[in-house]
C-alpha positions in Angstrom: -54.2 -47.2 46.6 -51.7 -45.9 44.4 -48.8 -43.3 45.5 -49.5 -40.1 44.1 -45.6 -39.6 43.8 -44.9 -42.9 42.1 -43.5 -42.3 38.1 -46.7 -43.6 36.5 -49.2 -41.1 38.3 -46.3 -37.9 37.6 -46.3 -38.9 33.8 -50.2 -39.4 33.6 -50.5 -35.7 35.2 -47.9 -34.3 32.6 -49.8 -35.8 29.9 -52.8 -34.3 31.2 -50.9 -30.8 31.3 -49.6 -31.0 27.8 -53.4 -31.5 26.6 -54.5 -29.1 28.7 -51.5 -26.5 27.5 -52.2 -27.5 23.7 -55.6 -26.1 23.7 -54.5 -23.5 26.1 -52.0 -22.5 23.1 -54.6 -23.1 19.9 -56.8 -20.4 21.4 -54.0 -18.5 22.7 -51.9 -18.2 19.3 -52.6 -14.0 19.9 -50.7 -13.8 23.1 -48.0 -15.3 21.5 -47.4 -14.4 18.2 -49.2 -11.4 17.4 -46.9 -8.4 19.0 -44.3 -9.9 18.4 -44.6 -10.4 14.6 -46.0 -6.6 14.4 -42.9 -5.5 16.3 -40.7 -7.8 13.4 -42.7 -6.1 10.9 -42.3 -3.0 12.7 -38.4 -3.3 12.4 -38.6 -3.1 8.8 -39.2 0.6 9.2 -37.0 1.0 12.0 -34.4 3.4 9.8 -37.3 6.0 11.0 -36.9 7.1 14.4 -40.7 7.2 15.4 -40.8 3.3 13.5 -37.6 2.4 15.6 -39.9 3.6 18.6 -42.4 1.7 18.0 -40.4 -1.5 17.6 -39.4 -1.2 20.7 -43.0 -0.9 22.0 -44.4 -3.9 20.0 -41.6 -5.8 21.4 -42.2 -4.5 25.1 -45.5 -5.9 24.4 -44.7 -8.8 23.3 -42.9 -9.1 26.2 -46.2 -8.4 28.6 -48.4 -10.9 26.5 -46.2 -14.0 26.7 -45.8 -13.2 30.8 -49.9 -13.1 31.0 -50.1 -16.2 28.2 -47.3 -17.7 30.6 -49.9 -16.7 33.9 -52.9 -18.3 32.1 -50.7 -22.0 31.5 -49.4 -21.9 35.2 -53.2 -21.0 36.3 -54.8 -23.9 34.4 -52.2 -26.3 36.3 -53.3 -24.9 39.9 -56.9 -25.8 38.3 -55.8 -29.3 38.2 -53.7 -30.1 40.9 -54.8 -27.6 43.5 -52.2 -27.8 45.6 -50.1 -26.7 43.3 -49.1 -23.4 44.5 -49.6 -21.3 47.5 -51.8 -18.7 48.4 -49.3 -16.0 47.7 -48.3 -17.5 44.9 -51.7 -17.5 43.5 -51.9 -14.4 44.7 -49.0 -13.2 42.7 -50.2 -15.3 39.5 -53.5 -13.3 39.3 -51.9 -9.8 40.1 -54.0 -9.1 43.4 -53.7 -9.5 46.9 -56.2 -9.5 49.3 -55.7 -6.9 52.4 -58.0 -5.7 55.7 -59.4 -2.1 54.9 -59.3 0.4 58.3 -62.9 -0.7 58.7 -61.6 -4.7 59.3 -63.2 -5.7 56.5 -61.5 -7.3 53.5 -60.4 -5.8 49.7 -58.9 -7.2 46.8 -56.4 -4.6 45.2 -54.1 -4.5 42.9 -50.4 -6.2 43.3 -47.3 -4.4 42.6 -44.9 -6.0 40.3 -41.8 -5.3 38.2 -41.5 -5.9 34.6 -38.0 -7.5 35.7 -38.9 -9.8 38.8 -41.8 -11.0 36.7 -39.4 -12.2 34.0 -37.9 -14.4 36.8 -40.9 -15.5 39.1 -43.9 -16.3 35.9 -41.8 -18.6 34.0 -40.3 -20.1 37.8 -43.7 -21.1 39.1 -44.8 -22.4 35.8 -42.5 -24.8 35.7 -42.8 -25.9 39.5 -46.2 -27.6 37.7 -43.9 -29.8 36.1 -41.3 -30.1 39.1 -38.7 -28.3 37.4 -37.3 -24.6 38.1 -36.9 -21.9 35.7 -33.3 -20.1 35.9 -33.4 -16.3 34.5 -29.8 -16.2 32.7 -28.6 -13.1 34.7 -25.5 -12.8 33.0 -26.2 -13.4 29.5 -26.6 -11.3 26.6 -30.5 -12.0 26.5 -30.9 -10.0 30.3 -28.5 -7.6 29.4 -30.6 -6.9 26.0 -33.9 -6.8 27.7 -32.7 -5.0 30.7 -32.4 -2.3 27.9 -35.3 -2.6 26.2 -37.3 -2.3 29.8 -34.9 0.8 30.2 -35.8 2.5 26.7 -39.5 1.7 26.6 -39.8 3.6 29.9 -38.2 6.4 29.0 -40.1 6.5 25.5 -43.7 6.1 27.6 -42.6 8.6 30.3 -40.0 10.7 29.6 -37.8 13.0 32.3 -36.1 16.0 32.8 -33.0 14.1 33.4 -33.7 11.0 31.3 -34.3 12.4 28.1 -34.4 10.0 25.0 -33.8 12.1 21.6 -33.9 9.4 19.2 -33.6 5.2 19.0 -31.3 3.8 16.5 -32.5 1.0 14.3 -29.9 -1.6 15.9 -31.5 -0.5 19.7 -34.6 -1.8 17.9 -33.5 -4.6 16.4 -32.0 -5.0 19.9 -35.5 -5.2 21.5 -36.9 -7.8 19.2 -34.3 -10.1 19.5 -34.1 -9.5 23.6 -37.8 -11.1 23.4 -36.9 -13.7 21.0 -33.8 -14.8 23.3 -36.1 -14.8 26.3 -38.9 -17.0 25.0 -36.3 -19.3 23.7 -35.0 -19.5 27.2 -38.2 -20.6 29.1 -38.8 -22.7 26.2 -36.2 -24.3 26.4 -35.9 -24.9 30.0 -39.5 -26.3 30.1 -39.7 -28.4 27.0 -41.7 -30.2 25.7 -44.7 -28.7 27.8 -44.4 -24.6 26.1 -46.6 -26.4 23.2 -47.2 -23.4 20.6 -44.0 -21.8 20.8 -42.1 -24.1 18.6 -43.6 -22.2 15.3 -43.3 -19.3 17.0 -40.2 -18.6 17.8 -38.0 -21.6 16.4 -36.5 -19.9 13.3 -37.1 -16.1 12.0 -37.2 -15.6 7.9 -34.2 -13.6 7.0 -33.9 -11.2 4.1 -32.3 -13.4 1.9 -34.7 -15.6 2.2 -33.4 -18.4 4.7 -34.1 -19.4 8.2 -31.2 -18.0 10.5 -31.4 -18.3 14.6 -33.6 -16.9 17.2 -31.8 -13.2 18.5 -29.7 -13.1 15.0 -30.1 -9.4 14.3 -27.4 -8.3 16.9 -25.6 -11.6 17.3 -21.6 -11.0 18.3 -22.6 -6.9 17.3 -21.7 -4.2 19.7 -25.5 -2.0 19.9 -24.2 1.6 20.9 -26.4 3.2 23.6 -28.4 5.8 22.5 -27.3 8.6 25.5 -29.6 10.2 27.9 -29.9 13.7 28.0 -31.3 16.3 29.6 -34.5 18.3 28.3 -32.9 21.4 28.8 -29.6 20.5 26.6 -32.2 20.1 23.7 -34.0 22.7 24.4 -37.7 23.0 25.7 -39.0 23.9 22.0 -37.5 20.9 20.3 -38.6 18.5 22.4 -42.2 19.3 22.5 -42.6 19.6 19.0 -40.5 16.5 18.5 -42.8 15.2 21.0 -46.2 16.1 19.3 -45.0 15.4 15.9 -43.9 11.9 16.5 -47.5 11.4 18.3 -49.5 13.3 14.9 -46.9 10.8 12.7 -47.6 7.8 13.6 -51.7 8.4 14.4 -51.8 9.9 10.3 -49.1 6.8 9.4 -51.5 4.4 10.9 -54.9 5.5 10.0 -53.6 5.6 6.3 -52.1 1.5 6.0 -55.2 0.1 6.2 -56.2 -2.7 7.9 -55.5 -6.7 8.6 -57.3 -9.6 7.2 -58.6 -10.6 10.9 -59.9 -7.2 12.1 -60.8 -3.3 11.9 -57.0 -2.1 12.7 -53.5 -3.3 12.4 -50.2 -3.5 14.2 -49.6 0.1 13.5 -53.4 1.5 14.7 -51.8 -0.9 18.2 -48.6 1.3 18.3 -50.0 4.6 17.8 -52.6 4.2 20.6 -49.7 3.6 23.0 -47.7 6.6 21.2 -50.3 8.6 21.2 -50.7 8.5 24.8 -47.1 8.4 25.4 -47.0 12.0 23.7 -50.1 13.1 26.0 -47.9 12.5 29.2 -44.6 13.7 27.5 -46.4 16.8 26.5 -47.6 17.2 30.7 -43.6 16.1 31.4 -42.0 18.6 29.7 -44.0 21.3 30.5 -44.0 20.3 34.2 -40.4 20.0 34.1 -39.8 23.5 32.6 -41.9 24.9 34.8 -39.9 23.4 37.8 -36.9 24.7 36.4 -37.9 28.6 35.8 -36.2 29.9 39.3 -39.4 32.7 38.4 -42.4 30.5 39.7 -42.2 28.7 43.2 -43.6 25.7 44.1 -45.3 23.9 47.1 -42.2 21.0 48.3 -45.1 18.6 48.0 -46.4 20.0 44.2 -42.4 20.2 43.4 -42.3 16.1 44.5 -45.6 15.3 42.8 -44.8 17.0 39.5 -41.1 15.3 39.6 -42.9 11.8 40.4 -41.7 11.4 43.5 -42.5 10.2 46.7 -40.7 11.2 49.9 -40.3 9.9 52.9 -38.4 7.9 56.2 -36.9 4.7 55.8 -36.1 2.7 59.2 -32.8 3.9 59.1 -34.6 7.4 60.0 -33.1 8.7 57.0 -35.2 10.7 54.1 -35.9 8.4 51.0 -36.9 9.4 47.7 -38.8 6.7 45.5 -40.6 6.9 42.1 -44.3 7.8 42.9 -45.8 5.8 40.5 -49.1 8.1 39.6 -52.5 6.9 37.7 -53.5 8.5 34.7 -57.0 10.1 35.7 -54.7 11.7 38.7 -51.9 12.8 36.4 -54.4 14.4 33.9 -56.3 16.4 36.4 -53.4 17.5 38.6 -50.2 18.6 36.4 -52.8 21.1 35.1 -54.2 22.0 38.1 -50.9 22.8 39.6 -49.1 24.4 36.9 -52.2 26.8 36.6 -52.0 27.8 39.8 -48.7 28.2 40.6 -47.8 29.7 36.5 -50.7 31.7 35.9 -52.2 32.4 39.3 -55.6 30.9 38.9 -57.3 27.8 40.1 -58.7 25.4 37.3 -60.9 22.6 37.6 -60.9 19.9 34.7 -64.1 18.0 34.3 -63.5 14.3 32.8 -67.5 13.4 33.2 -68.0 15.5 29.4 -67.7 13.3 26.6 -64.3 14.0 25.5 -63.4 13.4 29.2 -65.1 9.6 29.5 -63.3 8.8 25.7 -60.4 9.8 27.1 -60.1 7.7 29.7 -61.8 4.3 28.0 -59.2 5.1 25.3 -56.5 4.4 27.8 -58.1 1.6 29.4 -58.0 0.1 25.9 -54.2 1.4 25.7 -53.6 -0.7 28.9 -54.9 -3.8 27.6 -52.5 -3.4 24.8 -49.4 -2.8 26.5 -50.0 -5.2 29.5 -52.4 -8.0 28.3 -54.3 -8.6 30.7 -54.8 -12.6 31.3 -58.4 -13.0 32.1 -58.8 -10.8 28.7 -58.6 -11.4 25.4 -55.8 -9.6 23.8 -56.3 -5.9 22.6 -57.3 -4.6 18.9 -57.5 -1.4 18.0 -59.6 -0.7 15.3 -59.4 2.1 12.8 -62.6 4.3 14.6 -61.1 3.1 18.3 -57.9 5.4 17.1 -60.3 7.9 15.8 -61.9 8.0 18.8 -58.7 8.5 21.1 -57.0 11.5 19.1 -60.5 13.0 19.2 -60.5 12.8 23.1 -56.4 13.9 23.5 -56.8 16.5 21.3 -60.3 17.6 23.0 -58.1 17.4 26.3 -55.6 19.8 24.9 -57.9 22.3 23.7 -59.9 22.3 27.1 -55.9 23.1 28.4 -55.5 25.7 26.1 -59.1 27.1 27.2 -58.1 26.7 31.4 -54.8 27.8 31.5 -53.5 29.9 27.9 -50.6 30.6 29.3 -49.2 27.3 30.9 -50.0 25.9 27.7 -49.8 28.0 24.7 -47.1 25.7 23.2 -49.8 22.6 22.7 -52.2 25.7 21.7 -50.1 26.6 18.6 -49.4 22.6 17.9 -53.3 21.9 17.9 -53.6 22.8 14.0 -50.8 20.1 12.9 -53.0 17.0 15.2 -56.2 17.4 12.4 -59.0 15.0 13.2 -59.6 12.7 10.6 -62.8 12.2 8.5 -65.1 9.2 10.3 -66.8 8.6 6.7 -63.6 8.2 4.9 -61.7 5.6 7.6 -65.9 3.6 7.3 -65.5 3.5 3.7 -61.7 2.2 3.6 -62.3 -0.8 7.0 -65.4 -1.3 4.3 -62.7 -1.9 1.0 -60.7 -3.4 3.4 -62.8 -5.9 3.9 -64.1 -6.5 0.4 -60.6 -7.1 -0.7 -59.8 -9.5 2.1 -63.1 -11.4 1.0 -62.0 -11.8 -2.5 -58.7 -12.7 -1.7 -60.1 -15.4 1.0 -62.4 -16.2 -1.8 -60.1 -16.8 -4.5 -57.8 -19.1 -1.9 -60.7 -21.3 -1.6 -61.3 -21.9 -4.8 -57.7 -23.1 -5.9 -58.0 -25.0 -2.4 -58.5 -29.0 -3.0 
C-alpha cells in the first residue's frame, strides 16, 4: 500500500488539481476577466465624476468575483480530497453556517463576512489544497490601495451624514483598478502554477501608447490625494440630493444609449448603472433621513433615531454601551425610512405595499443588483440586459412616486426630481438590442469568412 504522503502520490493529486482548475477557469473566464476589463474600460472615462464612480464599482466587483471564482477552485479541491478542509472552513467557503433555531431544530443562514478578512482567509484556504499558505501583504501598497477602494465604494453605495463623498478623482479610480490588479497578482503569484487562467488575465495591461507596461502601473511611485470626507450639511441638503439623483438619471440615460456587447443584451455600463441606480435609491432615503435627524424641530423615538443612523446599540461584557453599524436589508430599509419619517415629519402613519407590481420589480431588480456586485459562486455571473435596466428605473421611479403619493411632504424634494428620471421607450431599446445584434452577426460573419 502506498503512503498517501509520499512525493509521487502529492504530485499525482496536484496534477489532478491543475486539470481540474483548468476547466474550472475555461468556463469561468467571466468571473475573472469580465469586471475587471469593464472597470479598465471604465477608467477611460474616469475625468467624469459619475465614470470615475463607476470605476471604482466595476473594480469593487471585480474584486467580489475573483473571491467567489477563488471559493469555487478551493471547493472543487474539498470535492476531491475530502478531508481537505474542516467543517467551519467549509462552512466559511460556501457563506453559511448551520445554527439550532429556539425550536431545537436546525437552519442554515447566512454567514457574516468582511470584504477585508475575506481577502486574507479565500486565497489562504485555497492554497492549503496545495499545502502552501497565502500571506495578505499587510503593509504594501496593494492593501493600502484596496483598503481605500473598500473605503470609497462604501461610502459611494451608502452614503452618511458624516461620511459624505462629493466627488472621486480620476487617479482614486485609477487607484481602484490597479489595487485589484496588484491583488490578483499577489495570490497568483504565491500559488503558482495552480491559478491556471489568470496568466492572460492579469500578466500585462495595454498602455496608451501601445505597449505592454506592469500590472498596478497607473499609480506606480504616484502620491493619489484622498478625496476628503465631508459632512452633508457642509454641502448643503439641496446639492447633494440633486447631485445624488442626477448622477443616478446620468449614468441609467448614459447606459441605455451605448448599446450593447457582442455576447449579450447589455454592457459593462447597463452593469454599473444597476448598482448606481440603487446606490442613488438608498442615498436619496440617507439624506433625507439624515436631515430629518438633524432638524432640532421633529423628535424622534431613541430606537427610530438609532435605526435611521444605522446603528445598533447595545452592552458589551465590559457592561459598557456599544454602538456598531446595524447592517439593515433592503426590503426593511425601503419600508421603514418611510414609514418613520412619515410619522414622525408629517404626523401620519403610512403603509408601503411591495406585493404591487412596481413593488415585486423592485425587489428582483436588486436581487439581480446583488448578483452583480457580489457574484455569487454557485451562480453564474450577472448580465444586465438593456430591458432588465428598463425594468429597474421603472420600479425606483414607481417607488418614488408611491413616496411622493404617502408622505408629500417628507418627500417633495424626489417629487420635484421625478420629471428629470423619464422612463425610456421599451420599443426603441427592442429595436436597438435588435441592430445590435444584426451588426454583431455581420461582423462575426465577415471574421469567418477571411478565417482559414
Amino acid at each position: 500500500m502506498t503512503d498517501d504522503n509520499t512525493p509521487d502520490v502529492k504530485r499525482k493529486f496536484d496534477d489532478e488539481l491543475i486539470e481540474l482548475w483548468g476547466d474550472i477557469a475555461k468556463s469561468g473566464m467571466d468571473r475573472i476577466f469580465m469586471h475587471l476589463r469593464d472597470a479598465r474600460e471604465a477608467l477611460r472615462l474616469a475625468h467624469t465624476p459619475v465614470m470615475a464612480e463607476a470605476t471604482v464599482i466595476l473594480a469593487s466587483a471585480a474584486l467580489e468575483s475573483n473571491l467567489a471564482h477563488l471559493t469555487l477552485r478551493a471547493l472543487a479541491a474539498a470535492r476531491v480530497r475530502p478531508d481537505l478542509y474542516k467543517p467551519e472552513q467549509l462552512e466559511y467557503l460556501s457563506g453559511r453556517k448551520t445554527v439550532v433555531t429556539d425550536r431545537g431544530g436546525l437552519k442554515e443562514v447566512p454567514l457574516r463576512q468582511s470584504l477585508e478578512e475575506r481577502l486574507q482567509v479565500v486565497p489562504d484556504l485555497l492554497a492549503r489544497s496545495v499545502h502552501r499558505r497565502y500571506k495578505l501583504p499587510k503593509n504594501s501598497p496593494a492593501i493600502r490601495k484596496l483598503r481605500r477602494t473598500i473605503e470609497l465604494r462604501d461610502a459611494i453605495i451608502h452614503p452618511r451624514w458624516d461620511r459624505y463623498l462629493p466627488s472621486v478623482s480620476a487617479m482614486e479610480a485609477a487607484q481602484a483598478v490597479d489595487a485589484v490588479e496588484l491583488y490578483l497578482n499577489s495570490v497568483q503569484r504565491q500559488l503558482h502554477p495552480y491559478l491556471v487562467g489568470y496568466i492572460g488575465a492579469l500578466l500585462t495591461i495595454r498602455g496608451y501608447d501601445k505597449h505592454d507596461v506592469a500590472i498596478g502601473h497607473r499609480t506606480e511611485d504616484k502620491r493619489v490625494p484622498k478625496t476628503k470626507f465631508v459632512t452633508m450639511s457642509s454641502v448643503g441638503i439641496g446639492r447633494v440630493l440633486v447631485q445624488s439623483w442626477m448622477d443616478m438619471v446620468m449614468i441609467c440615460g448614459f447606459a441605455l444609449e451605448s448599446g450593447c456587447e457582442g455576447d449579450s443584451e447589455g454592457s459593462l455600463l447597463t452593469r454599473v448603472a444597476l448598482v448606481l441606480l440603487f446606490a442613488g435609491l438608498d442615498s436619496q432615503l440617507s439624506i433625507v433621513a439624515q436631515w430629518r435627524l438633524h432638524d432640532g424641530a421633529i423628535t424622534f423615538h431613541k430606537a427610530e433615531s438609532n435605526f435611521l443612523k444605522e446603528n445598533t446599540v447595545g452592552l458589551g461584557q465590559d457592561g459598557e454601551v456599544e454602538i456598531e453599524e446595524d447592517r439593515q436589508g433592503f426590503k426593511e430599509r425601503i419600508v421603514a425610512v418611510p414609514t418613520i419619517l412619515a410619522r414622525r415629519v408629517e404626523g401620519r402613519e403610512i403603509t408601503l405595499d411591495l406585493g404591487t407590481k412596481w413593488g415585486e420589480q423592485l425587489q428582483k431588480s436588486y436581487l439581480l443588483r446583488n448578483a452583480v456586485v457580489h457574484a455569487p459562486p454557485d451562480k453564474p455571473l450577472a448580465r444586465v440586459t438593456l430591458l432588465e435596466l428598463r425594468e429597474a428605473i421603472v420600479a425606483v421611479r414607481a417607488y418614488f412616486e408611491e413616496l411622493g403619493r404617502k408622505a408629500p411632504e417628507t418627500f417633495k424634494a424626489q417629487v420635484a426630481l421625478l420629471p428629470a428620471f423619464e422612463i425610456p421607450d421599451e420599443e426603441k431599446i427592442k429595436a436597438s438590442i435588435k441592430a445590435e445584434g444584426e451588426r454583431w452577426k455581420a461582423v462575426n460573419s465577415r471574421f469567418n469568412r477571411n478565417v482559414p
